[in-house]
N, C-alpha and C positions, 0 to 999 in steps of 0.2 A: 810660687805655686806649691802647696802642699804636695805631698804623695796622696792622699786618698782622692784633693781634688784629679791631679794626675791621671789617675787611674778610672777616673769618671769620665774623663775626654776621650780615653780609648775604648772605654766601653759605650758611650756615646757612639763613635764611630765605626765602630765593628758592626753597630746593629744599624748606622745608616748604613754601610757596604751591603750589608746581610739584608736588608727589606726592601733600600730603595731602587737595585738594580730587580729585585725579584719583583717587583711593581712593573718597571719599566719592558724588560722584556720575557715577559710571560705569555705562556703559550696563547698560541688566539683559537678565540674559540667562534663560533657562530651568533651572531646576534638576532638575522633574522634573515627569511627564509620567502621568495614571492615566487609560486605558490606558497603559504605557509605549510608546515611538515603538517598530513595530516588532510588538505583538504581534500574535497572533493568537489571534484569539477565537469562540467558538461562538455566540455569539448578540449582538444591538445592545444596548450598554452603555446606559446610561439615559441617562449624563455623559461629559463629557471634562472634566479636572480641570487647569488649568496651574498650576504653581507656579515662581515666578519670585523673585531673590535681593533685590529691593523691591519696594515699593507699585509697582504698574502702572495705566495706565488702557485701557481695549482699542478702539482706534480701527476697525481692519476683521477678522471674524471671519468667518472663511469657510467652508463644509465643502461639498468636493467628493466625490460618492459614486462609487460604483465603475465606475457608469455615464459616469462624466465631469460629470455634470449638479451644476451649485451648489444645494445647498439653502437651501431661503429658509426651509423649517420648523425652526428651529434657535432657543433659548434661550439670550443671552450675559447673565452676571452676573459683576460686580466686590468681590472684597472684599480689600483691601490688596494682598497679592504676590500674588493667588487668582482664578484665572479660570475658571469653568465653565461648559459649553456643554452646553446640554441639546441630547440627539437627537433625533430621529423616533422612534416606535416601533419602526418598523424601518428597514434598510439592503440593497440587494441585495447579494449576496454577492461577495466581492472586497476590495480593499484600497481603502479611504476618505481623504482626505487633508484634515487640517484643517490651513487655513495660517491664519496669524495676523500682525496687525502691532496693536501697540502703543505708549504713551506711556511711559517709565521714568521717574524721578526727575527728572532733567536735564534732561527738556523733550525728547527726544530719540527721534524714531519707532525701533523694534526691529523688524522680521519674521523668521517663520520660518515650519518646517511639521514639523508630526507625521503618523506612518502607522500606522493598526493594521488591521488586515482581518476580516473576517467568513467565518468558515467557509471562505475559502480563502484565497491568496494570489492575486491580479489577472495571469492569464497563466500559473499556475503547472498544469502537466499530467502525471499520469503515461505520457503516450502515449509507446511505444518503452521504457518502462521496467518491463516485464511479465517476469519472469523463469521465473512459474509462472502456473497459471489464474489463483488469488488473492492475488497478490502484492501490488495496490494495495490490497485488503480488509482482510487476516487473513483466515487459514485458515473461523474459526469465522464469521464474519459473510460471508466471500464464499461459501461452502457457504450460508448462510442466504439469500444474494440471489438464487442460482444457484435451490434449492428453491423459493422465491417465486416467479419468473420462470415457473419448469418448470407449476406450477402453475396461472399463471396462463393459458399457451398451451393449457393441458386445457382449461380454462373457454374458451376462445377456440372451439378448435377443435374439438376430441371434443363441447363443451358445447351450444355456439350450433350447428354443424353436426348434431349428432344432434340437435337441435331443430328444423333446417330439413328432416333426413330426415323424420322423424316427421310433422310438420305439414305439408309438400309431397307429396313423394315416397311416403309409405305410403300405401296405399290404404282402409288405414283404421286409427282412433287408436287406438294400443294404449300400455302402460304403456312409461317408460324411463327404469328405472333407473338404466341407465350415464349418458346425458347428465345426469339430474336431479345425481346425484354429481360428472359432472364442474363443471357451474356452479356448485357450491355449494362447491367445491373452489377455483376460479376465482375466486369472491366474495373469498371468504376471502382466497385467496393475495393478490391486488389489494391488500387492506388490509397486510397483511402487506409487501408488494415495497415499500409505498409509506414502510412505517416505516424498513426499512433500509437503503434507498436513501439517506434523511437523516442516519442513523446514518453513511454511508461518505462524504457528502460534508461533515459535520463532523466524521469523526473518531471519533465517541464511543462509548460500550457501549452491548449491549444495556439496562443499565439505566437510562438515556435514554427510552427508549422513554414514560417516565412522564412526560416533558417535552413543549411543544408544540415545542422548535426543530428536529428531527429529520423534524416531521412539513409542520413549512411551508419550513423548508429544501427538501422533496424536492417539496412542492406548486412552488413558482416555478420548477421545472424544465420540458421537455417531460413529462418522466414523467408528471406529475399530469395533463394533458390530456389524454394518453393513455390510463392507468387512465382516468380517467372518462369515456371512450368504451368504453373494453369494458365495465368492470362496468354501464353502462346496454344495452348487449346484451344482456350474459349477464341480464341483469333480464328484457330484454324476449322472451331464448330462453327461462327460466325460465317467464315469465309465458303463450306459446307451448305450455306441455308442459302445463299446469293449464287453460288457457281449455277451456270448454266449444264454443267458435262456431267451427266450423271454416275459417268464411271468416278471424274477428278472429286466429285461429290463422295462420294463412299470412300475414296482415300483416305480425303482429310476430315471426315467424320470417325471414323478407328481411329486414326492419328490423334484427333481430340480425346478420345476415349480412352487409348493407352496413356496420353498425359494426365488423365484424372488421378491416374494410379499413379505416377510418378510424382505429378503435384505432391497426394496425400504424403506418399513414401519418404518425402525430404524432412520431412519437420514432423515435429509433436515428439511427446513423451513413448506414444507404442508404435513408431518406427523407432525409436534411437533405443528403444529395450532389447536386452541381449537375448537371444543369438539373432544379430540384426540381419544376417542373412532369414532366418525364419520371418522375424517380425514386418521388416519391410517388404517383403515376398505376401506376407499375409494384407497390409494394407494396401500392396498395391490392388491386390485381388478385389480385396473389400469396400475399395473405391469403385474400382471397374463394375463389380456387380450393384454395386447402389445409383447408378449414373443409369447404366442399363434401364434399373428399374423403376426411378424416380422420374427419368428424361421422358419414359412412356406414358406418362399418366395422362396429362396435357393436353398432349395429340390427339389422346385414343378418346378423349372427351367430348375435345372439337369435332373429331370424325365422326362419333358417336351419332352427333345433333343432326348430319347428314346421311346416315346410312344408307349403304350399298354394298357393293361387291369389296369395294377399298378396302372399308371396313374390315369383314370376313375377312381377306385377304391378310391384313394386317394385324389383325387379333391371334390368326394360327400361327405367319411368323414370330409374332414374339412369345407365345406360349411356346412353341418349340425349346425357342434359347433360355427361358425364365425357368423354367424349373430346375435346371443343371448350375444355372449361375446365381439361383437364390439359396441351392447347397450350400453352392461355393462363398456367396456369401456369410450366411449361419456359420459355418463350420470355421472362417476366417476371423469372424469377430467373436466367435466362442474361444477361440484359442487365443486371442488377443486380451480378452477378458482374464481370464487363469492367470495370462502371465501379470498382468497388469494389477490382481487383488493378492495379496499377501496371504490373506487366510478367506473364508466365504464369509465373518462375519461383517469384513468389511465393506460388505453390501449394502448396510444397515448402519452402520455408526462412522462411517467417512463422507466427505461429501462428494466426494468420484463416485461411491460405493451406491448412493444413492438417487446420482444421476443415470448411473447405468439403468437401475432398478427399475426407473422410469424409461428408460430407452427400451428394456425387453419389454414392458409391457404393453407399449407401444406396437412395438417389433410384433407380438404374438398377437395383438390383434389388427396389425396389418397385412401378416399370416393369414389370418381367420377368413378377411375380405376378398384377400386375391383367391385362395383356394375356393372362397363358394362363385367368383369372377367364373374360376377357370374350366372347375365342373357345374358350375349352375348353369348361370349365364350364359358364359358363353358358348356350350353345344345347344340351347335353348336358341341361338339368335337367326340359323339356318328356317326355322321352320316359323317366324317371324321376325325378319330382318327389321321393321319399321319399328318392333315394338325394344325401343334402348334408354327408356326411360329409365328401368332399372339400373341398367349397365352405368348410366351418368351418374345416379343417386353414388351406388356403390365407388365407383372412381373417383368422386368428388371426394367420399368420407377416406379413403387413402390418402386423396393428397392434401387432406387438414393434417392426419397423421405423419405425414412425410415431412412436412413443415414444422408440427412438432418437434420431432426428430432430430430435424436440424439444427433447432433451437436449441436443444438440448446438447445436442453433439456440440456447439458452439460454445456454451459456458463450460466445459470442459477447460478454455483455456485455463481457469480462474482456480479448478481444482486437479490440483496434481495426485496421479495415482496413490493407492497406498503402497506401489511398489518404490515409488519413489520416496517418500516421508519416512518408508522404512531405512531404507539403505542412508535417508541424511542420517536418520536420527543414530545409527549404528556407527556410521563415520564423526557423529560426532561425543561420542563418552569422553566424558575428561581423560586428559594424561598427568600423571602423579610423577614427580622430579622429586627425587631425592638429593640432595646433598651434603656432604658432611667432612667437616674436615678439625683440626685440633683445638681450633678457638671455635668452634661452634657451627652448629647446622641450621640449615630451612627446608622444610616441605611446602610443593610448590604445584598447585592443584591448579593446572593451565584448560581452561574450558573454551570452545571443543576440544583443544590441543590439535585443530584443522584451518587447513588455510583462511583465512578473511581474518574477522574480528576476534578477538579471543581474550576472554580477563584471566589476571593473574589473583589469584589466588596464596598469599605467603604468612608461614607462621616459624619464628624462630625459636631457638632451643640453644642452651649453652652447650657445650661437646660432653658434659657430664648432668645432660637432659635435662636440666634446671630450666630457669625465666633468662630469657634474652631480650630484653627491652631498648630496641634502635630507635633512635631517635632522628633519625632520617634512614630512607633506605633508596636504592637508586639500580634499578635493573638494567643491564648493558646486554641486545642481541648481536649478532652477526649469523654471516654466513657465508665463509671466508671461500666456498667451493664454485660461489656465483660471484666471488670478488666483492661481496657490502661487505662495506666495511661496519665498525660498531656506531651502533647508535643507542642513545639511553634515554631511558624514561624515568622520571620521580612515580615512586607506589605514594600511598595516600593510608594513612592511619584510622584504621575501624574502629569504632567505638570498643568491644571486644579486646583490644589490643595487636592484634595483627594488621596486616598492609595488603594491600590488594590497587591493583592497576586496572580499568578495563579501557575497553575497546582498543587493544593492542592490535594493529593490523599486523598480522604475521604473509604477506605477498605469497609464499612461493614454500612447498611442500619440500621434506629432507629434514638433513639435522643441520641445526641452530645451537652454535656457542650461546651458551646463557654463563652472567656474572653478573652476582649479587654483591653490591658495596650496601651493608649495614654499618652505617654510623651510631656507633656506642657513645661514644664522649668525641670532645675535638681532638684526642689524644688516641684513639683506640675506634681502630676500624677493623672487620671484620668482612672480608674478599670471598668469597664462596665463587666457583668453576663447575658448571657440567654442562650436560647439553642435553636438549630437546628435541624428540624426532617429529616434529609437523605432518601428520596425516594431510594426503591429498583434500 
């Protein structure tokens, strides 16, 4: 054997020593991920399934819910490259983040993390994104919530109020058909709102409906608190309209009456508006007096066709309490209004703005009818009782108006205030990340730079502000204070020359390690460090 051959055998084998063990036992990484990293799903998986390119052993298994909070109720089991993690039964809704660090072959810790979400995305809103009533719905399902809602405000208002007419106010108990219809009307809808409410915050069809995820999705919301404060009204206005004891009668007609207010006060956009001691104080008000005044119309109708003493009787009680609680009204939903419009123009160019518009003018000329009711009318009806033709005319033309009304207050859901669209759109201004270090920098224009979804934005520079042209680039988050470990994502090359990532779900507000690996050559990498403060 020559010397040069010689020395060709050892270099031969240095570089089998050199490659083929670094082949063999090389870190393991993730192959694949059930949920995959990323989905989005309707209901809490049973598993989380890793699969990894060898035997693994799992040293720290983690699952952060959407809440932020670690779960300690979690199931970890090992079988060769196979790791699953049993759930909870359930998860709140949002994007969950299991990070994971393991053992590989080699003796060698591994971490990462995976994200799949539950019925939403963590931060993700259609607010400002309303192009039509039911844009965030579908046509067929946001008419079906719209219906539901309208529904239930009958049962609220026509329902539990014409039960408080009836059992307070009349002088004496006679039959009522219309509130018996509207509560049971209200019942109903209650059930009804509460199905596809669930159905619109996961997504799903009507034929869901056979499923429980639709119905506890919309239960962990405000909504469910809510409905179950009216539908125990309208129970206890129902239960009001049948009781024989006219005292137990007047109990549980106020009792209904105060729950209109508590109902309204649980949910919506202007009870949860700050100072919510003020806001919810004012809609509780402004239920109470709309129930007052809508539950009366009905009755005083029906009575009307019969006139008598009852009548009278019951026209002076409620004028008494109506004037003081139609203040109290006005003066609660004017203040609810202020807080609720950003500026006055957005009376006129938002479409809250312009459903209000509609609602006072409604309002001002439901105004106009009771006031000529209260001095026309009715001191007119002592000097003839018989003649209440007019009185019905007028009543009638209130409660088209009042229905109106309702309708209108009901697509409400669909348009969120401008106090709201303000405060996303303020929470979400991009955040600008600088970094920079001796082999070269990136500016990093992360949009909203707020929880949910968020694209990256990246342009590089060499550290003497020249062209930096990577030829791969691969961004690494974490957030070592909640225990995730890093997890990475490939950016994607813009025509322009820069790299840009989107739909980053970033879970959970604070600061975020960020590390950029820009690939220059296979020879020459470029590592950038800083970090990201995530707006709630």
């Amino acid at each position: 054997m020559t010397a040069s051959s010689h020395w060709l055998g050892v270099l031969l084998a240095f570089m089998l020593v050199l490659f083929v063990p670094s082949a063999a036992f090389a870190h393991a990484s993730l192959v694949k991920a059930e949920p995959a990293d990323g989905a989005m799903l309707a209901v809490t998986p049973p598993t989380v399934v890793l699969r990894f390119n060898e035997a693994v052993a799992p040293a720290v298994i983690q699952l952060i819910d959407a809440e932020g909070k670690s779960r300690p109720d979690i199931t970890v089991t090992a079988d060769d490259d196979t790791i699953r993690v049993g759930l909870p039964a359930t998860l709140p809704h949002g994007t969950q983040v299991l990070s994971y660090r393991i053992i590989s072959a080699d003796g060698h810790p591994v971490s990462g993390a995976v994200q799949f979400s539950i019925g939403r995305v963590s931060g993700a809103t259609s607010v400002g994104a309303h192009n039509g009533m039911f844009a965030d719905a579908g046509a067929s399902l946001g008419w079906a919530i719209w219906l539901s809602r309208f529904g239930v405000y009958l049962g609220l208002f026509a329902g539990i109020g014409g039960a408080f007419f009836m059992a307070v106010l009349a002088s004496a108990r006679q039959p009522a058909p219309a509130a018996l219809a509207a509560l049971g009307l209200g019942l109903a809808s209650a059930i009804a709102s509460l199905g596809v409410q669930g159905l619109d915050l996961l997504g799903l069809g009507f034929g869901d409906l056979a499923t429980s995820a639709p119905w506890r999705a919309a239960l962990a919301t405000s909504l469910g608190p809510s409905l179950g404060l009216g539908a125990a009204a309208m129970l206890a206005g129902l239960a009001a309209l049948i009781c024989r004891s006219d005292r137990l009668a007047r109990v549980l007609a106020v009792s209904g009456l105060i729950g209109v207010g508590l109902s309204l006060a649980a949910t919506g956009h202007a009870a949860h508006a700050p100072p919510q001691v003020l806001t919810r104080s004012a809609v509780f008000l402004h239920g109470i007096g709309a129930a007052y005044w809508a539950g009366a119309l009905l009755p005083l109708a029906l009575m009307a066709r019969r006139p008598g003493p009852e009548l009278l009787a019951a026209l002076s009680r409620f004028s008494r309490l109506a004037v003081p609680l139609v203040a109290v009204l006005a003066l609660s939903g004017l203040g609810l209004a202020v807080i609720q419009l950003d500026r006055p123009a957005a009376l006129i160019d938002t479409a809250y703005g312009q459903v209000l518009t509609a609602k006072l003018v409604l309002v001002a000329l439901l105004l106009a009818l009771a006031a000529f009711n209260r001095f026309r009318l009715t001191p007119a009806l002592p000097r003839a009782p018989s003649n209440t033709r007019a009185l019905i005319r007028s009543i009638g033309a209130e409660v088209v108006l009042v229905l109106a009304i309702l309708g209108l207050v009901a697509g409400w859901r669909f348009t969120p205030p401008p106090r709201v669209t303000a405060a996303v759109a303020a929470a979400r201004v991009p955040v600008n990340l600088h970094i920079h270090t001796d082999k070269g920098m990136v500016d990093i224009v992360v949009s909203p730079g707020a929880v949910g979804p968020n694209s990256f934005d990246l342009q590089f520079l060499s550290a003497d502000f020249g062209l930096l042209a990577p030829r791969d680039v691969r961004l690494t988050l974490a957030q070592s204070a909640r225990g995730i470990a890093p997890f990475m994502r490939r950016a994607t090359r813009r025509a322009d020359g820069n790299w840009e990532l989107r739909d980053m779900v970033l879970p959970f507000a604070g600061r975020w390690q960020v590390t950029v690996d820009a690939y220059v050559t296979d020879f020459d990498l470029v590592t950038l460090d800083g970090e990201l403060e995530v707006k709630p």
